[in-house]
PAMITOR-768894 format. One record per residue (C-alpha): residue number from 1; residue in one letter; x, y, z. Coordinates in steps of 0.25 Angstrom, whole numbers, plus 5000, padded with zeros to 4 digits. Each point is the difference from the previous one (the first is absolute). Layout:
// PAMITOR-768894
<num: NUM residuo: A px: X py: Y pz: Z>
...
// end
This chain:
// PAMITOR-768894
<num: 1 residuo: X px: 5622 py: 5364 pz: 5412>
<num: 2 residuo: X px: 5008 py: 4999 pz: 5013>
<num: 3 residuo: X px: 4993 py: 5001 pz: 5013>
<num: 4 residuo: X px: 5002 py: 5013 pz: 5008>
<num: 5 residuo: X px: 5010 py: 4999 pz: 5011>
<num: 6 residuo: X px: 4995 py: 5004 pz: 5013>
<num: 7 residuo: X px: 5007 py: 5009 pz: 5007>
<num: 8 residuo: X px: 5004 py: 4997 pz: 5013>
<num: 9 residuo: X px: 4997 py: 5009 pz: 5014>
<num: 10 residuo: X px: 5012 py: 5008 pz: 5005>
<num: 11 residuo: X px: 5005 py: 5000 pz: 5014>
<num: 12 residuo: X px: 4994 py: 5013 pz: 5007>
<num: 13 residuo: X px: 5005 py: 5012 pz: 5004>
<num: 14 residuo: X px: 4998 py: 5002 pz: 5010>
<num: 15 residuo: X px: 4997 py: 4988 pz: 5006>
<num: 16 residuo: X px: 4992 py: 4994 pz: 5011>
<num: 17 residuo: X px: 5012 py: 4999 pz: 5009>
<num: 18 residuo: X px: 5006 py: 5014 pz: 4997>
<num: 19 residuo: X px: 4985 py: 5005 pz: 5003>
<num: 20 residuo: X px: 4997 py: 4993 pz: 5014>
<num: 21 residuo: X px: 5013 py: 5004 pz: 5003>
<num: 22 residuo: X px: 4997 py: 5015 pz: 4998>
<num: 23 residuo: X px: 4987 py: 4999 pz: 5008>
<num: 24 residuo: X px: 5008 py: 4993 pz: 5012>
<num: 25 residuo: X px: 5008 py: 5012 pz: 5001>
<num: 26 residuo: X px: 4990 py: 5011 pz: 4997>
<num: 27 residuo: X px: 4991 py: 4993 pz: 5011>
<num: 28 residuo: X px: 5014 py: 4999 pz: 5010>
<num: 29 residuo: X px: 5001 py: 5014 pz: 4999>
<num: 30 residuo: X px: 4986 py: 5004 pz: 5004>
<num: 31 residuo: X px: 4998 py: 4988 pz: 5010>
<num: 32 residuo: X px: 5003 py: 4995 pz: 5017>
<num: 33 residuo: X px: 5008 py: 4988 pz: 4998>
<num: 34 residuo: X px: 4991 py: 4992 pz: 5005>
<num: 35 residuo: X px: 4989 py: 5003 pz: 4991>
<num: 36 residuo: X px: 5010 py: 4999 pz: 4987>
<num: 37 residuo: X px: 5003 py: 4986 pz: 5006>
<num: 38 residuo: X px: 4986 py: 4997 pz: 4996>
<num: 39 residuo: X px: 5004 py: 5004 pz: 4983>
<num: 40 residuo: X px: 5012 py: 4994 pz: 5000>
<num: 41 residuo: X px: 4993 py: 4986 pz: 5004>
<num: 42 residuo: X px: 4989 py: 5003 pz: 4991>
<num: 43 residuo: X px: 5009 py: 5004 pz: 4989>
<num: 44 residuo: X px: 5009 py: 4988 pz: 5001>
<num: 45 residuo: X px: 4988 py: 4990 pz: 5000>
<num: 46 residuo: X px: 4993 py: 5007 pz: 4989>
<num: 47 residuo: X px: 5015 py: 4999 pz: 4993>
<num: 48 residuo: X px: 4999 py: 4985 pz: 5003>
<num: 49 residuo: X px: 4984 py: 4999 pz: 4996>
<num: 50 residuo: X px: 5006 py: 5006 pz: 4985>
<num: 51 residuo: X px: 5013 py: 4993 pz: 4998>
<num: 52 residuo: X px: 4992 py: 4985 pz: 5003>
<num: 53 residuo: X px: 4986 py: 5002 pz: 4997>
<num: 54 residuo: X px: 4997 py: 5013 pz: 4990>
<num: 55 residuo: X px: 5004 py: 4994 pz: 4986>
<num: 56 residuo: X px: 4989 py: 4990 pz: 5003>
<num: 57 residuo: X px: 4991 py: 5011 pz: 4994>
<num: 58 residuo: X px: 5009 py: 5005 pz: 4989>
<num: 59 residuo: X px: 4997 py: 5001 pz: 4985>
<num: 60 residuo: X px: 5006 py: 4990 pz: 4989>
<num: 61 residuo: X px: 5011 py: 5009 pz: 4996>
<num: 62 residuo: X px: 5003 py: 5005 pz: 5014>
<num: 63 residuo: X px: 5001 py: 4985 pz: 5006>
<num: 64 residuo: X px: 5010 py: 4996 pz: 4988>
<num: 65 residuo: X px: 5009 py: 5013 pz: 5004>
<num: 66 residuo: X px: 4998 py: 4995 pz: 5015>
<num: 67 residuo: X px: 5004 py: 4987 pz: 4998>
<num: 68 residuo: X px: 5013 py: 5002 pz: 4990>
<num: 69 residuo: X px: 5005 py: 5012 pz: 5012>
<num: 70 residuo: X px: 4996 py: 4990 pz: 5013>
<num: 71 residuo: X px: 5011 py: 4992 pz: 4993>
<num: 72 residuo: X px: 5011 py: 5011 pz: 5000>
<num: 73 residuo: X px: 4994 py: 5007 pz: 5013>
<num: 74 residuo: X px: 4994 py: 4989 pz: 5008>
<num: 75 residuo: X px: 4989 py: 5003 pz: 5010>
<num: 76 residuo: X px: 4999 py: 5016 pz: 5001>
<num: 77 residuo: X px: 4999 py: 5001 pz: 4986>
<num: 78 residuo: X px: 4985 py: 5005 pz: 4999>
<num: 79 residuo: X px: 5004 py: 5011 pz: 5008>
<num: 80 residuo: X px: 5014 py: 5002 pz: 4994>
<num: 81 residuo: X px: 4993 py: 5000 pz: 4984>
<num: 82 residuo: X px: 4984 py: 5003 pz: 5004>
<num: 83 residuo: X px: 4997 py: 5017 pz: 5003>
<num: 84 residuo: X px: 4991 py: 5006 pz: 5008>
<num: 85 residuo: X px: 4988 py: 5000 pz: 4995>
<num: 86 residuo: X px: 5000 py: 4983 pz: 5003>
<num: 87 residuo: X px: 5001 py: 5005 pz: 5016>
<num: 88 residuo: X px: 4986 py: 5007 pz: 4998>
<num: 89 residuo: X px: 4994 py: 4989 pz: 4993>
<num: 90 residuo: X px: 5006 py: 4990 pz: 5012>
<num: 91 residuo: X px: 4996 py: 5008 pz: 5013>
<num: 92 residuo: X px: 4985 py: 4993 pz: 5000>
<num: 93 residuo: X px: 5004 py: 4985 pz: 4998>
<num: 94 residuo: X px: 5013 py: 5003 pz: 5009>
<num: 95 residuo: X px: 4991 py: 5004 pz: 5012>
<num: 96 residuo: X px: 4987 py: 4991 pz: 4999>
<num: 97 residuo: X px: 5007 py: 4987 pz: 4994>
<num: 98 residuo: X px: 5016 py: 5000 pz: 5004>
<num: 99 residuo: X px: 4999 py: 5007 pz: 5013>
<num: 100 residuo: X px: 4988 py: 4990 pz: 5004>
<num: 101 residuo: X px: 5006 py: 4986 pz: 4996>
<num: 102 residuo: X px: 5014 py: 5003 pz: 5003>
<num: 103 residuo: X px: 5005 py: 5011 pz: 5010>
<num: 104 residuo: X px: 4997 py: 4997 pz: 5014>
<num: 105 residuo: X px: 4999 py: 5013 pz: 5008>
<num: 106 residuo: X px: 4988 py: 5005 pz: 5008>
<num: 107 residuo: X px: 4990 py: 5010 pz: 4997>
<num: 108 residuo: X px: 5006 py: 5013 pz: 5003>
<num: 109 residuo: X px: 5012 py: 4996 pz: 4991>
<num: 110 residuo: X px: 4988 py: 4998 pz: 4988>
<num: 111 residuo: X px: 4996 py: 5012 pz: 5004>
<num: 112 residuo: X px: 5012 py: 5007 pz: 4998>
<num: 113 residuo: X px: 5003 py: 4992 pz: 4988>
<num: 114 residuo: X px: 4987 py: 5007 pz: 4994>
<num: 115 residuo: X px: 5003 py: 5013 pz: 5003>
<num: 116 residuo: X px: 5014 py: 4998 pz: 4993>
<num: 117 residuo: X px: 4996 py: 4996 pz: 4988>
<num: 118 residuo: X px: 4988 py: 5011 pz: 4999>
<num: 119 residuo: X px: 5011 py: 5010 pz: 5002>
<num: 120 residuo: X px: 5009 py: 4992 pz: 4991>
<num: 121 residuo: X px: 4989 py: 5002 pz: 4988>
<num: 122 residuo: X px: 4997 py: 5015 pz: 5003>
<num: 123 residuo: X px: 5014 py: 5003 pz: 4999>
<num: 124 residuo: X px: 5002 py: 4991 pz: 4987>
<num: 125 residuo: X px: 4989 py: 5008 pz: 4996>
<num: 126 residuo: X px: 5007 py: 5015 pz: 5003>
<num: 127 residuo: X px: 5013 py: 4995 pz: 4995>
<num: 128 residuo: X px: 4993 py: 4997 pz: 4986>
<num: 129 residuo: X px: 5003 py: 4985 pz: 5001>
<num: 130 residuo: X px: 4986 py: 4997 pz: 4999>
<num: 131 residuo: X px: 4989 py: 5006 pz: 4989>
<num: 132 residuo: X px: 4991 py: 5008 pz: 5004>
<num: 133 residuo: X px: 4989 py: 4994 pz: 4995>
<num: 134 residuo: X px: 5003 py: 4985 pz: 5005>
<num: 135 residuo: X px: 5004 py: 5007 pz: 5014>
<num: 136 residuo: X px: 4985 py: 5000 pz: 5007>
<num: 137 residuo: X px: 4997 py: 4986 pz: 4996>
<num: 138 residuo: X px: 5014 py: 4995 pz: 5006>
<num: 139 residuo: X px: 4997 py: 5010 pz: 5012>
<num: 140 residuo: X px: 4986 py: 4993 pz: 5002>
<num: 141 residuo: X px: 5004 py: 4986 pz: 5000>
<num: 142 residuo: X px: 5013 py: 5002 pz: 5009>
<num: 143 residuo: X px: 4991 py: 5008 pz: 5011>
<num: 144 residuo: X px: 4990 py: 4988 pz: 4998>
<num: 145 residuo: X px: 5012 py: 4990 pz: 5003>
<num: 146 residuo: X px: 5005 py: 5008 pz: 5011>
<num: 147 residuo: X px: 4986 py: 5002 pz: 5008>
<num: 148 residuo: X px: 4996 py: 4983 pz: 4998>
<num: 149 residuo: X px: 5014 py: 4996 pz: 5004>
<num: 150 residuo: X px: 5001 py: 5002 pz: 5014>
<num: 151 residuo: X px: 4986 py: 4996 pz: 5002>
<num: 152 residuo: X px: 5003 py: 4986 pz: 4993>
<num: 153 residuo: X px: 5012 py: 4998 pz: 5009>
<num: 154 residuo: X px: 4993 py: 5003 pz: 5010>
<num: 155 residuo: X px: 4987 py: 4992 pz: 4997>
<num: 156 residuo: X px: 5012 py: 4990 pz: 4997>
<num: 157 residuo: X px: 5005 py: 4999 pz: 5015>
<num: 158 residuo: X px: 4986 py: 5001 pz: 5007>
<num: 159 residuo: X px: 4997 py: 4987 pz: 4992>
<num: 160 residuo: X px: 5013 py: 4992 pz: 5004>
<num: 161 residuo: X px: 4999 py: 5004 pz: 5015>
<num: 162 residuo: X px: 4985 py: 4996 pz: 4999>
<num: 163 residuo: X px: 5001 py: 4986 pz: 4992>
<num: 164 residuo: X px: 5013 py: 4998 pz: 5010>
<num: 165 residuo: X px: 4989 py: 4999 pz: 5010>
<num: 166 residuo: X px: 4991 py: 4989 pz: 4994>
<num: 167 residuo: X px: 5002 py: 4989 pz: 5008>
<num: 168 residuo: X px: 4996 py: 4988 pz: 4993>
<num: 169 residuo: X px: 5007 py: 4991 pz: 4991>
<num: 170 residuo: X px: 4997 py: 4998 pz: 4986>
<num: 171 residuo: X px: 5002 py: 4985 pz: 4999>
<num: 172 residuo: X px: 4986 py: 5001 pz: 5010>
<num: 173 residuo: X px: 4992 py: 5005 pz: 4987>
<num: 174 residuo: X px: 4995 py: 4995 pz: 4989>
<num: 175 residuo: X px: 5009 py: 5001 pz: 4989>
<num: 176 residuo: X px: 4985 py: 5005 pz: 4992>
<num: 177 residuo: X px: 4999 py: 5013 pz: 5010>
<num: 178 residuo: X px: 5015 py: 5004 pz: 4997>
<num: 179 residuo: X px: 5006 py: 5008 pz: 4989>
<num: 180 residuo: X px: 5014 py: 5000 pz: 5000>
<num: 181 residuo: X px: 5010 py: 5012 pz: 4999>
<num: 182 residuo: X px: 4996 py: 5008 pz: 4988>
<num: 183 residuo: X px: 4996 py: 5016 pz: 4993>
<num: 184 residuo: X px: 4985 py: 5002 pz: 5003>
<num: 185 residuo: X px: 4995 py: 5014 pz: 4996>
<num: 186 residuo: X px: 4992 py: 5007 pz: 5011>
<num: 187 residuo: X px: 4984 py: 5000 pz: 4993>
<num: 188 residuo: X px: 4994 py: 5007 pz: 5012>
<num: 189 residuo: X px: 5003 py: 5008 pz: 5013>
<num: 190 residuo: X px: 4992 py: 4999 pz: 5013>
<num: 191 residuo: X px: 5003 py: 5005 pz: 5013>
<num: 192 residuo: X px: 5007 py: 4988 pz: 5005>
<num: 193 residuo: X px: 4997 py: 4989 pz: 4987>
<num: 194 residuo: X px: 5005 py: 4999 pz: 4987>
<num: 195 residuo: X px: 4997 py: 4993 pz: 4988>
<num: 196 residuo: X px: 5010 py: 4994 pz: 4989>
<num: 197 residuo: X px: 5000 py: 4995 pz: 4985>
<num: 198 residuo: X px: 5008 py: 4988 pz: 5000>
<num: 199 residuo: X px: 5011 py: 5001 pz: 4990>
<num: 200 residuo: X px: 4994 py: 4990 pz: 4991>
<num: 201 residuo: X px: 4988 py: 5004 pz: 4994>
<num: 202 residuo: X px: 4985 py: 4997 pz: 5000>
<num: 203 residuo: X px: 5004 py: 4995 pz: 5015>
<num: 204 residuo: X px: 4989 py: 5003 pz: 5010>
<num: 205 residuo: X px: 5004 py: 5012 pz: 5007>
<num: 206 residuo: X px: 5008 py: 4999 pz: 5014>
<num: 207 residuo: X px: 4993 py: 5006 pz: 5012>
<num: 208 residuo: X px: 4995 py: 5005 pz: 5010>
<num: 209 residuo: X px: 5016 py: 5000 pz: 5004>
<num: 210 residuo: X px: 5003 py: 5006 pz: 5015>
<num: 211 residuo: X px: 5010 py: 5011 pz: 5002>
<num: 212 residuo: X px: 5002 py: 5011 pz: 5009>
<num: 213 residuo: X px: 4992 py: 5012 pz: 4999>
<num: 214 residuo: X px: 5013 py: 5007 pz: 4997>
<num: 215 residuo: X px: 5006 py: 4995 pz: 4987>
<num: 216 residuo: X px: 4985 py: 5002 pz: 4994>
<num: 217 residuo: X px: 5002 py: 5013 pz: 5004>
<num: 218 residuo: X px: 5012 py: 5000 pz: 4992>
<num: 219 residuo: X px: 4999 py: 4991 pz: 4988>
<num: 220 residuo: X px: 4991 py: 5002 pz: 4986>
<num: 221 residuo: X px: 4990 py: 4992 pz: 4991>
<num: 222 residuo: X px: 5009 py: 4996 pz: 4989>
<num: 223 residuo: X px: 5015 py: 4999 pz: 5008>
<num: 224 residuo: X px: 5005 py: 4985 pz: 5001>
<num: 225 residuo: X px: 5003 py: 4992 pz: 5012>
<num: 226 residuo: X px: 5010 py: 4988 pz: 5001>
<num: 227 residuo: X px: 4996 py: 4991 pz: 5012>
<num: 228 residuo: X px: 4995 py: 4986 pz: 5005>
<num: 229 residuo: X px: 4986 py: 4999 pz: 5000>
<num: 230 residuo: X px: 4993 py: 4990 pz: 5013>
<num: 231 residuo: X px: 4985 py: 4997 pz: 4999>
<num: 232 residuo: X px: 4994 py: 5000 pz: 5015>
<num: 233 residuo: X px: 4986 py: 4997 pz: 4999>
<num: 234 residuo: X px: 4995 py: 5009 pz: 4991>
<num: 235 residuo: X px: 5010 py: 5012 pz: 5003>
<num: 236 residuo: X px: 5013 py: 5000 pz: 4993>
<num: 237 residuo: X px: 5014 py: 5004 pz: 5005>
<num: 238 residuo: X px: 5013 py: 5004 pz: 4997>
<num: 239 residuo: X px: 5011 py: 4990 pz: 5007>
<num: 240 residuo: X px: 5011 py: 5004 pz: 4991>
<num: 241 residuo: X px: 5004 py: 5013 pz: 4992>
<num: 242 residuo: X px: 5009 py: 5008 pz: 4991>
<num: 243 residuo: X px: 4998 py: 5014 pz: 4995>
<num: 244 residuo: X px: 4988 py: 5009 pz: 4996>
<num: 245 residuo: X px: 5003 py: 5006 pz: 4987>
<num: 246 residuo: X px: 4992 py: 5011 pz: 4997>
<num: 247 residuo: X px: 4994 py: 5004 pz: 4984>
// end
């Protein structure tokens, strides 16, 4: 007996684009232009965040239809073919991943971003875009994202202002006493200390590490830091960083 043919997704309607599109212009109506200036940029990143990044989590069936329309389309397919519901499912890894590693913009503009995409949910949510029943586990991750991001970014700039102040050279150390740019995840919080797994494991654990008083105000056991790690004596220090990325 013949195989089953399996029967390939359809292009939504409405789609992602037709439905950001009516947010802007409800939002626009009701907004100061300033403040809508704020969701048309987070609304054209997020558009940016789905069209390049999003099909990385489709299903089988959904990346083959994906594939065969990026051919005719090109690279606003997912939102041209993909419907609303994939907004929702995004708004988490769009804030806490995308916004991190590749918009630069300062904390207000994360801020704002959160806000956005919280209104953007509960007004996928009135609109009937979103289920009810998958709503409040959406709603609790995106307010999660939107509270840790701009405390990462900001934790993110207090380390590179602080490491740009270490005034020694690293070919003065011991190559033993350095770790080299990599993801370390935060194992404990101190007032002014930290201490990191090293990304390999069964490493001995990195620390005491000395930072200032306010990014262990800011950042939690289990977020990661990317940095340079300097052993001075028996303290350790950051001389080069990236990002802090929350859960």
């Amino acid at each position: 007996m013949a195989g089953k043919m399996r029967k390939m997704p359809r292009p939504a309607d409405p789609n992602i684009e037709t439905v950001l599109d009516e947010f802007l212009e409800e939002q626009e109506r009701r907004l100061k232009p300033r403040t809508f200036r704020n969701y048309e940029d987070t609304v054209s990143l997020l558009k940016d965040y789905l069209n390049g990044y999003a099909y990385e989590s489709l299903s089988e069936s959904e990346h083959a239809f994906f594939e065969k329309k990026y051919e005719e389309i090109g690279e606003e397919a997912f939102c041209e073919i993909f419907g609303p519901e994939k907004i929702a499912e995004e708004l988490s890894p769009f804030l806490d991943d995308f916004m991190l590693r590749k918009v630069a913009a300062g904390e207000s503009f994360f801020k704002a971003a959160g806000t956005v995409c919280r209104k953007l949910l509960k007004w996928l949510e009135k609109k009937g875009y979103v289920r009810e029943e998958d709503a409040a586990d959406f709603k609790d991750r995106v307010s999660g994202a939107a509270r840790d991001v701009p405390r990462a970014e900001k934790a993110s700039q207090i380390l590179y202002e602080y490491s740009m102040m270490m005034s020694f050279g690293l070919e003065n150390v011991n190559p033993k006493n350095i770790r080299m740019m990599d993801y370390y995840m935060i194992y404990r919080v101190e007032p002014g200390r930290l201490w990191l797994a090293p990304p390999v494991a069964g490493e001995k654990m990195i620390g005491p590490v000395e930072v200032p008083e306010e990014v262990t105000d800011l950042v939690e056991e289990g977020w990661t830091l990317s940095c340079t790690l300097a052993r001075k004596g028996r303290r350790w220090l950051i001389v080069e960083t990236g990002n802090v990325y929350p859960l």
